[in-house]
N, C-alpha and C positions, 0 to 999 in steps of 0.2 A: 504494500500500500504506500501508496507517495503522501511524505510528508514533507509539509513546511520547513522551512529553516527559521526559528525565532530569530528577530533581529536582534537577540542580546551574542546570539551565537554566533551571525555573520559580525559582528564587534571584536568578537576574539578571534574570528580568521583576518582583520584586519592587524589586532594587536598581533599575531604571531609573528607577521612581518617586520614590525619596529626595529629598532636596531634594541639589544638586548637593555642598555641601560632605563629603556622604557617600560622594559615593563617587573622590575623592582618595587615587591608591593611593601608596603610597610606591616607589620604588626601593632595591634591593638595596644595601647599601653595600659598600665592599672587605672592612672586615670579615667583612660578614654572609658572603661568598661564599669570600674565601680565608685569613682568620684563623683564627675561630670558625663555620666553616659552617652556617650556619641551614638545620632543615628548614624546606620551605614545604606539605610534603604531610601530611596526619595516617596513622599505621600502617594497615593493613588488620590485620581477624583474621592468626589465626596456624595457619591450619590447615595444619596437616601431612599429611594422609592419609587413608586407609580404618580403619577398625576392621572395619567386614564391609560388605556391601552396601548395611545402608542408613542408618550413621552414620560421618559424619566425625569424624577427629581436631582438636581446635583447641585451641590452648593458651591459658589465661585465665589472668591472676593468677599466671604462675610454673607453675600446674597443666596439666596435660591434662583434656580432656571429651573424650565422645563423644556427637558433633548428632544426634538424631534425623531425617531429612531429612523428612517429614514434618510431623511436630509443632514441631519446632527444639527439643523438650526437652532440654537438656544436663544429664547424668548425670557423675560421676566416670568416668575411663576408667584403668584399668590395664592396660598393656601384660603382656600374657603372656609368662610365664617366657623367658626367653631361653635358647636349648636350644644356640645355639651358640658352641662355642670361639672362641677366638681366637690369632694366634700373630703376634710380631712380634721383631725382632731388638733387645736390646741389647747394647753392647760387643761385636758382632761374634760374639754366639750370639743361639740360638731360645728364646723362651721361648712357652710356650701357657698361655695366662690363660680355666680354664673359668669359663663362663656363673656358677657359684654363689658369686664370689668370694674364691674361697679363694687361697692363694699362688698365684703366678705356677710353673711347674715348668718349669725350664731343660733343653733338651733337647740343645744341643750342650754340647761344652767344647772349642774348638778354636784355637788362634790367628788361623788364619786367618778372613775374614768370610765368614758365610753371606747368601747374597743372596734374594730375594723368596719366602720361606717361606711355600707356600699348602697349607690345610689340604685333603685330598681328602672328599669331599662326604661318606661314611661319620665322619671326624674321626680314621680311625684311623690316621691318617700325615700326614706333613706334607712335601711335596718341595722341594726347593730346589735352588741351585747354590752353590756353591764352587770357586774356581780353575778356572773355567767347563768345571767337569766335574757332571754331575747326580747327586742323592744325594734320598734319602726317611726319613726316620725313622718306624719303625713307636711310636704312641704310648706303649700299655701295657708295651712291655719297655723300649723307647729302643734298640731294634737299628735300628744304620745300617744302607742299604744303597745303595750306589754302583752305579750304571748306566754310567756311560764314566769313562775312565780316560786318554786323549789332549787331554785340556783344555790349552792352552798360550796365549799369547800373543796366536796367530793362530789358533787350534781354540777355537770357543767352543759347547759343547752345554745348552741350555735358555737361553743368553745371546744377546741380539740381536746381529749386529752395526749398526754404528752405521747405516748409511743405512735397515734395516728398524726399525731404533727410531724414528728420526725419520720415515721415510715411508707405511710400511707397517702393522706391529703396532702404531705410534702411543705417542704422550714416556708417555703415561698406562700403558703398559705395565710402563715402568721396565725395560725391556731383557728382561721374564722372555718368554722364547719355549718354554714347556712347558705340557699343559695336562691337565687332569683325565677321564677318561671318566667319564659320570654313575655311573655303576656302582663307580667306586673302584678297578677292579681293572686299570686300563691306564694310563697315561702316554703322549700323546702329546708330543713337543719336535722341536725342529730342531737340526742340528747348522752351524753356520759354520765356511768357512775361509775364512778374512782371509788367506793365503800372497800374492795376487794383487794383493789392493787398495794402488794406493798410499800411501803416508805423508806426510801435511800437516802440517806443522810449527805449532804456536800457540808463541809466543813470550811470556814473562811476564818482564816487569820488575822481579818482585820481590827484593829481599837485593843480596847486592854484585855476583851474579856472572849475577843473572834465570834462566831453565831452561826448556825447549823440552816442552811438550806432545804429543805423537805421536801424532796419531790416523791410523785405515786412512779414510780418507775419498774416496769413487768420487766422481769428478768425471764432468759431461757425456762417454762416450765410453769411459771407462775399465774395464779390469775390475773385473767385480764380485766379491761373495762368492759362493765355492761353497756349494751349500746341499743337505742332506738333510734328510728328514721321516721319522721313525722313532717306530715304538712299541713300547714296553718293557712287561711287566707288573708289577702293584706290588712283588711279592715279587722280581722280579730275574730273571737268564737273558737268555736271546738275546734280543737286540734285531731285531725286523722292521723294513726299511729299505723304505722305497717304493719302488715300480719305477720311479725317476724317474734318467736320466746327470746328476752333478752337474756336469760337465761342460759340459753344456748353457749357452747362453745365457737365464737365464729368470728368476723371481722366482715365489715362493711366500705365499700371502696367508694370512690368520690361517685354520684349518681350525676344522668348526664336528665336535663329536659328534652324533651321530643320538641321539634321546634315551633308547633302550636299552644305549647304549653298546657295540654290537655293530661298529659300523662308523664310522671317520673319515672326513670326507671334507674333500679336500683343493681350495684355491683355486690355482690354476695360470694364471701365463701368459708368452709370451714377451717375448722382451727391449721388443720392438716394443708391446709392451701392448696391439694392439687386437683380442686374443683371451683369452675365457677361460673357461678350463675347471675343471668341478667334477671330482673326482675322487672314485667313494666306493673307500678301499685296503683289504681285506684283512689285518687285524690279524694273521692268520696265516700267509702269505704276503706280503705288500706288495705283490702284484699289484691293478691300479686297472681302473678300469670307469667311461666317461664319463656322471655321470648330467643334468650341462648343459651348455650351450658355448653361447658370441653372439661375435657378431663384427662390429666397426664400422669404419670409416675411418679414424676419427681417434683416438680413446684409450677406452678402458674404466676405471670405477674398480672395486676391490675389493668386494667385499657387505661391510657391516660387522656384518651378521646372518642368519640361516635362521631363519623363523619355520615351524616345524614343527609338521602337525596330530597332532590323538589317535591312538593306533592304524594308523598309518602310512596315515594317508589322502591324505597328501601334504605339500607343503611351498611358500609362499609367497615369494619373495623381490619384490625392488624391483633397477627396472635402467629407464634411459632410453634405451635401442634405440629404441625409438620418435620419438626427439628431446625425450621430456620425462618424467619419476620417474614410475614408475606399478606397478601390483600385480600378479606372475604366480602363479594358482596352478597349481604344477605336480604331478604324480603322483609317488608314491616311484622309479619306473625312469627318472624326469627327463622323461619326454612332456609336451606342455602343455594341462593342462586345460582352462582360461578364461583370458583375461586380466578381471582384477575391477576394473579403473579405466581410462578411457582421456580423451583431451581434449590439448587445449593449455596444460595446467598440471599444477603439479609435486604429488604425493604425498612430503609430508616423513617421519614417524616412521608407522608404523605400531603402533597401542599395544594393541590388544588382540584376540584373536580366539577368539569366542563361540560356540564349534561347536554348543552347545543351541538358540541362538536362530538357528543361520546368519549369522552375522551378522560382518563386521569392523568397526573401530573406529581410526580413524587423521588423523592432522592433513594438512592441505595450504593449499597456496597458488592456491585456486583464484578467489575472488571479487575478489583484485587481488593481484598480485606482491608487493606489500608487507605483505600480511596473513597470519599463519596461520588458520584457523579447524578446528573439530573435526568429523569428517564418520563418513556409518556407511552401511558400503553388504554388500549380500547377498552373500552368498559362492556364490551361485548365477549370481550377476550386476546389471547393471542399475545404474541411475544413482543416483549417492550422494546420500543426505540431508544436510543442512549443519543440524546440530545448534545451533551458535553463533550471532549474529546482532547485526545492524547494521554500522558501518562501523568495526569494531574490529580489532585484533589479539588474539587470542584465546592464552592459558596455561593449558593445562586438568591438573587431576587427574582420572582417571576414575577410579570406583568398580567394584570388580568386578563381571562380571559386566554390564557396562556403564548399568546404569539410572539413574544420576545422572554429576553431574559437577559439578566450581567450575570457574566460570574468574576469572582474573584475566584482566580485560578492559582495553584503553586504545586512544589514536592518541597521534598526537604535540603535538597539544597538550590530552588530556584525560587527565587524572593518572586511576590505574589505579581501577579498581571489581571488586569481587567477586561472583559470585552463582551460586545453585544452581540448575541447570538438569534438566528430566528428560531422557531418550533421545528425547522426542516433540521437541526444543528450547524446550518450554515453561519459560519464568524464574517458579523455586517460590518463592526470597527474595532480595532483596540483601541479602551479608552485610556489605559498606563500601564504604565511598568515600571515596580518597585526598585529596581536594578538601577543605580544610576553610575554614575562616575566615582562617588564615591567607595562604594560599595566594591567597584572593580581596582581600587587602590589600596585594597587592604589585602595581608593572606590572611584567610579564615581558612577552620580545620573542618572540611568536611564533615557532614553526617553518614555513614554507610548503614543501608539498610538489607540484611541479610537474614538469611533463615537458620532455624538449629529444628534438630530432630531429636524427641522427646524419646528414652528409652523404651515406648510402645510402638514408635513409626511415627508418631503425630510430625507435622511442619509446622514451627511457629517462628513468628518476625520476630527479629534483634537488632536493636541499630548501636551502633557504636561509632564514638565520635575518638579517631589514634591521634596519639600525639604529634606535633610535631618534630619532624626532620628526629625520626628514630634511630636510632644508631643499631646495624647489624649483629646480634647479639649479647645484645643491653636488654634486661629482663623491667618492664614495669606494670605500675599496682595497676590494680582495677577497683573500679567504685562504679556501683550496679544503682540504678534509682528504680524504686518500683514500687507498687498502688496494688494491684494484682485481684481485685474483689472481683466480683461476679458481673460479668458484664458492664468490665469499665475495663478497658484495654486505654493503654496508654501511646500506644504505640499507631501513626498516623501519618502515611508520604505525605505531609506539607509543611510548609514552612513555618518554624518555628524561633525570631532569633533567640539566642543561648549565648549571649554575652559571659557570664560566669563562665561556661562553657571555652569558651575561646582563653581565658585566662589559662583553666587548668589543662589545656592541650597544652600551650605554651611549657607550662611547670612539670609535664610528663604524665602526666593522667588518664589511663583509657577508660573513656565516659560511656558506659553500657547502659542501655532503657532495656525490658524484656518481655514479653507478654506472654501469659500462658494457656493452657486449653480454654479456661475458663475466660477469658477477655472479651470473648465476643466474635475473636476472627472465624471460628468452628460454629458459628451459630448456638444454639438452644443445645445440638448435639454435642461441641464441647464440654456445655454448661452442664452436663445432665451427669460428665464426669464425677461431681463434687458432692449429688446427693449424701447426705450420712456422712461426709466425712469431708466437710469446709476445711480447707488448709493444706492437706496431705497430698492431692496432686498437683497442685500448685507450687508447695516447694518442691517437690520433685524434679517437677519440668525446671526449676530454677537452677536447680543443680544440676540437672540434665546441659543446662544452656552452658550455666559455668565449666564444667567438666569440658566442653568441648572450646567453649573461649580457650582454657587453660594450653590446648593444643596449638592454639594460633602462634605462629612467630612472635617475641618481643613480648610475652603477656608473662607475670609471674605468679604464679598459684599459691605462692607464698602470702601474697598480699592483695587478698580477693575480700574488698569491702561489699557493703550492699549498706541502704538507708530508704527508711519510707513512714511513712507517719499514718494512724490509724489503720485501716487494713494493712496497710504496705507495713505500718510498725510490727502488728502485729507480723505479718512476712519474713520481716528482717529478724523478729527474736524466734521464731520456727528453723530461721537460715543457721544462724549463730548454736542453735543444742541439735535439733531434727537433725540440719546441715552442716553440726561443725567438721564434718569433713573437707568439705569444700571449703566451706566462708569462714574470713578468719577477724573477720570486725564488721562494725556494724555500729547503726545509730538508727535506735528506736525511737520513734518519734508518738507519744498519746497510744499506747499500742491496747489491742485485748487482747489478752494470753491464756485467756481461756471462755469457751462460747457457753458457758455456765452463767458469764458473769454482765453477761448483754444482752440487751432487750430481746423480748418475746417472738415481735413479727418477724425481726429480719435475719435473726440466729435460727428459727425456728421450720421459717420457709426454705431453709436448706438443710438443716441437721434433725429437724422432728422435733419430738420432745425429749425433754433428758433421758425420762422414765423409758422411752421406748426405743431408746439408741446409747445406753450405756459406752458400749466400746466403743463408738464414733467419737464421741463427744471427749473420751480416755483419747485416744490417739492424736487429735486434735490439739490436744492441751499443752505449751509450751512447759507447764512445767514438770508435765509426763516422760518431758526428754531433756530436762534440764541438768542432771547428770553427764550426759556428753557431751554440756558446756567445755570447749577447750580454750577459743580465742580471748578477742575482748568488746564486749556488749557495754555503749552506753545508751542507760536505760533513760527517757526524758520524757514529761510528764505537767499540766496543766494542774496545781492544785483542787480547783473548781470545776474539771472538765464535766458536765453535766451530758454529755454523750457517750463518752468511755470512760468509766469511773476509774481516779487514779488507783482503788480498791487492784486493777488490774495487775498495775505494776508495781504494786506494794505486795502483791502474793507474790509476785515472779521475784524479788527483791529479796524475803522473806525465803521461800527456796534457796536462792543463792547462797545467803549468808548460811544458813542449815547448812548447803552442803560443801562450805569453806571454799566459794569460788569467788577468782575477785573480778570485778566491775565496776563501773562507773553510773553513777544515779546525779539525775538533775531535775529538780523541779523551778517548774512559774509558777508564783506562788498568786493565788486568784485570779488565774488564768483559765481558759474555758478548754473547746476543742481545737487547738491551736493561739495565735499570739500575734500581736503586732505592736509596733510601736518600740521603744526601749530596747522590750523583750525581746522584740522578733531580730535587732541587731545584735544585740548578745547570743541570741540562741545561732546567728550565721556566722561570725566568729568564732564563737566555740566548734560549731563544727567543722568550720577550715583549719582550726586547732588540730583536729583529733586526725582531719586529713596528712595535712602536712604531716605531723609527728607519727603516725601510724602508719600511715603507705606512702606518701613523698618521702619518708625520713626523714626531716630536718625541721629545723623551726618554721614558724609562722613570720614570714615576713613583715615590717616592721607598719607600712604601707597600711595592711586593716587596724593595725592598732589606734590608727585615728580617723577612723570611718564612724558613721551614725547612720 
């Protein structure tokens, strides 16, 4: 297939002619990277969006335009009036700030605070919670009106409790578990009872006397919150409870409205997670009617969407039953029409669907794991068109109605480019390219991106960034960065700069990223690895990667770091006992070292329950293999961390010391799950500390000693 020549490429068959002293690139200084950070990319345009189907927005000069896609004529572009309100809380009231500027008009006046005031779709109300009891304000009178009245302590109604904020509704929620029918005229919420769930103590240091945090927090095994799903109407009266026992062992996932707002329908499933069912409830009644259900071996995740056709012609979701993301559309009674994507690779966002043209519109990962690109396939069926092209990772905005689109395009070592493409995948202009002059004045150390093969045959991606100018039989350390949870792969061909990066090539350091079966790139089929036993192939395959790193020319096995914080901590203290064969240092960053000692839903949806996976949950356990501690593990830790209790790394700690192993412990002290500020420059210090002296050998350059 004939391909283009980038014009960044046909620049370097011009440089290669130069006479040599031209093309002497300089290296990055300490300054340039951790003082005064130099960019080395030039901006791309600034476009922002759609104006309508066949002009982008982009910003020039401070201004907005709107591109002709065609012509490339850029016109002035004024955004249209802004028709909607807005409402947000200060000093513990609502205020609602309309669209035409005028004062702000405060709608509470109450002592207590009102929490996530969302205006309903009409703007003529605005719901919230208080003393997690739920309340709406009608706008034009300011008549409150209150829907539950047993809000306490432990009854929280339109308020998450904590493991559904964190697991389920998601942090981005902000705890509000209430939701609007398009129509304005219902309120769907959940009601919690925290009565059951235990009480974890956080402990703060601060003042003469410190004071104890209390949160209800479900560990592996524990009860959960009881939970109702009820809908109210806007104006108030009975509430309809869903025909669900709260009673029950189960968990309830965000509910989506049907877009006439006739019907909720609810996400359902049990304790066990690997069922689940749609529910549409009966807003008059709360009797339910199953319009989907799938059921797997291993775990199910949540939909985090319903993409619903016109006219009640059906509804699409995404779900890997199949072993890999792919597109179902199904009929409004829940029957299955087609499936609209099938293969060995994943369907990521689905972004738009075009019922005039038949047509969907949605990114995936299909031309290589590491790539997104943007695809468009029939809604009738049939194999998808790949719109994007070449060997990039692909950022698309689509234009409605699908006939254009920008992408920001890149890999990992080609700094990003812009251009406008039509729905044929024909490229109409490049709008930039991050490549500039500068950027070709510097040496930067490459990123290589390669495969290792897991001791079962598996294939997975490795990128490693060598030092430079290595010298032929000079041995150096390795320092591995890794995340490694359940479908979060770190590992990604696009451009990422790695300034820090660029330092420690310079100083000798081979910078490894790694990913394992579970990451995402094997689909649902590699995820299905880890049932019953979270951790165990994971570091395997890590050791599996390192062991053959170790093979590479110039690498020494001697001095084989790794470092990762939360999952990845917990990773890294698995690497340092499971794998002290291989890994011979390490910095755990917030880790759990044991899935005993973490929450309910998200320990649970992979491991079971303790009671019914004893050995997994043993094998798992960092300090089950804490005995063949041999290197050196520093252990570090958030005082306060109210997502992975420091409780973690004070048992692993505790272990150690019992079995006379020495190590390194660091706490911030009222600090959460992670740090910033002070901390966060101390805690990047310290670790180029433990770098330099541990795998550089040598001291810590003078240079960060006076860094902030």
């Amino acid at each position: 297939m004939h391909k283009s020549i980038p014009a960044w490429t046909a620049g370097l068959c011009i440089m290669a002619a130069l006479p040599t002293f031209a093309q002497e690139k300089k290296t990055l200084s300490f300054d340039q990277i951790f003082t005064k950070p130099v960019s080395i990319t030039e901006p791309l345009p600034g476009v922002r969006g759609w104006a309508d189907k066949g002009h982008y927005i982009e910003m020039r000069s401070g201004k907005q335009v709107a591109v002709d896609v065609k012509s490339g004529t850029a016109t002035p572009y004024t955004p249209p009036p802004a028709t909607g309100s807005t409402v947000s809380v200060k000093e513990n009231d609502i205020y609602l700030q309309r669209p035409d500027g005028s004062a702000p008009i405060r709608l509470t006046t109450t002592e207590a605070e009102e929490k996530n005031p969302t205006l309903s779709p009409d703007e003529k109300y605005v719901a919230f919670t208080r003393n997690n009891n739920l309340f709406a304000i009608e706008v034009a009178t300011q008549k409150e009106i209150q829907y539950t009245t047993d809000g306490s302590d432990v009854i929280y109604n339109g308020w998450a409790s904590w493991v559904y904020y964190e697991e389920i509704l998601g942090r981005p929620s902000r705890y509000r578990a209430f939701w609007w029918s398009p129509d304005s005229r219902k309120i769907a919420f959940m009601r919690f009872d925290d009565s059951r769930v235990p009480v974890f103590p956080i402990y703060s240091e601060k003042g003469q006397h410190g004071y104890l945090e209390n949160t209800r927090y479900p560990k592996a095994g524990d009860p959960n919150p009881e939970v109702r799903l009820a809908i109210v109407p806007v104006t108030g009266g009975n509430i309809t409870w869903a025909d669900f026992n709260e009673k029950d062992d189960q968990y309830f996932g965000q509910p989506f409205w049907t877009p006439d707002g006739s019907t909720l329908w609810a996400q359902w499933m049990p304790r066990e997670q690997n069922q689940l069912f749609l529910y549409a409830i009966d807003s008059q009644t709360g009797a339910k009617k199953v319009v989907y259900q799938e059921q797997q071996k291993t775990w199910i995740d949540w939909f985090t969407d319903i993409y619903f056709l016109a006219n009640s012609k059906g509804f699409i979701v995404k779900s890997d039953r199949s072993g890999w993301d792919h597109l179902y559309l199904h009929n409004m009674d829940g029957s299955l029409n087609k499936q609209l994507t099938s293969g060995n690779w994943r369907v990521k966002d689905l972004l738009q669907i075009n019922e005039k043209k038949g047509a969907i519109y949605f990114t995936a990962r299909k031309e290589a794991t590491t790539r997104y690109d943007l695809y468009k396939a029939d809604l009738k069926g049939g194999a998808p068109q790949r719109l994007t092209f070449g060997e990039f990772s692909h950022d698309v905005k689509l234009a409605p109605e699908g006939d254009w689109f920008v992408t920001t395009y890149s890999n990992l070592n080609t700094p990003p480019r812009m251009a406008l493409v039509s729905d044929k995948g024909k490229v109409a202009r490049e709008l930039g390219n991050a490549r500039g002059a500068t950027y070709d004045s510097y040496k930067l150390a490459p990123t290589e991106l390669k495969t290792y093969k897991t001791r079962d045959g598996l294939e997975l991606p490795i990128t490693i960034i060598w030092p430079f100018n290595m010298e032929p039989g000079k041995k150096y350390p390795v320092l591995i960065s890794i995340y490694g949870g359940p479908d979060a792969g770190t590992i990604y061909d696009t451009y990422r700069p790695n300034m820090p990066g660029q330092w420690f090539a310079q100083e000798g350091l081979i910078q490894v990223v790694i990913d394992n079966r579970a990451a995402g790139h094997l689909g649902k089929v590699g995820m299905n690895y880890i049932h019953r036993q979270l951790g165990k192939y994971e570091i395997e395959d890590y050791m599996d990667a390192a062991r053959w790193l170790a093979t590479q020319p110039g690498v020494d096995a001697s001095r084989m770091g790794i470092t990762g914080g939360s999952f990845g901590g917990y990773m890294t203290c698995m690497a340092l006992t499971y794998g002290a064969d291989v890994f011979t240092h390490g910095i755990a960053n917030f880790s759990v070292t044991d899935w005993q000692l973490y929450d309910s839903h998200y320990t649970e949806r992979y491991m079971d329950l303790p009671k019914d996976n004893k050995e997994g949950y043993k094998i798992t356990s960092v300090m089950t293999h804490a005995e063949k501690y041999k290197g050196l593990l520093r252990v570090v830790h958030g005082t306060m961390d109210d997502n992975v209790h420091l409780q973690n790394s004070v048992q692993l700690v505790d272990k150690f010391e019992d079995l006379g192993k020495h190590f390194e412990f660091m706490v911030y002290p009222g600090e959460r799950h992670g740090w910033g500020g002070p901390k966060s420059t101390h805690s990047r210090n310290e670790n180029y500390r433990f770098y330099y002296q541990n795998l550089l050998q040598k001291p810590l350059p003078d240079f960060f000693k006076g860094t902030n």
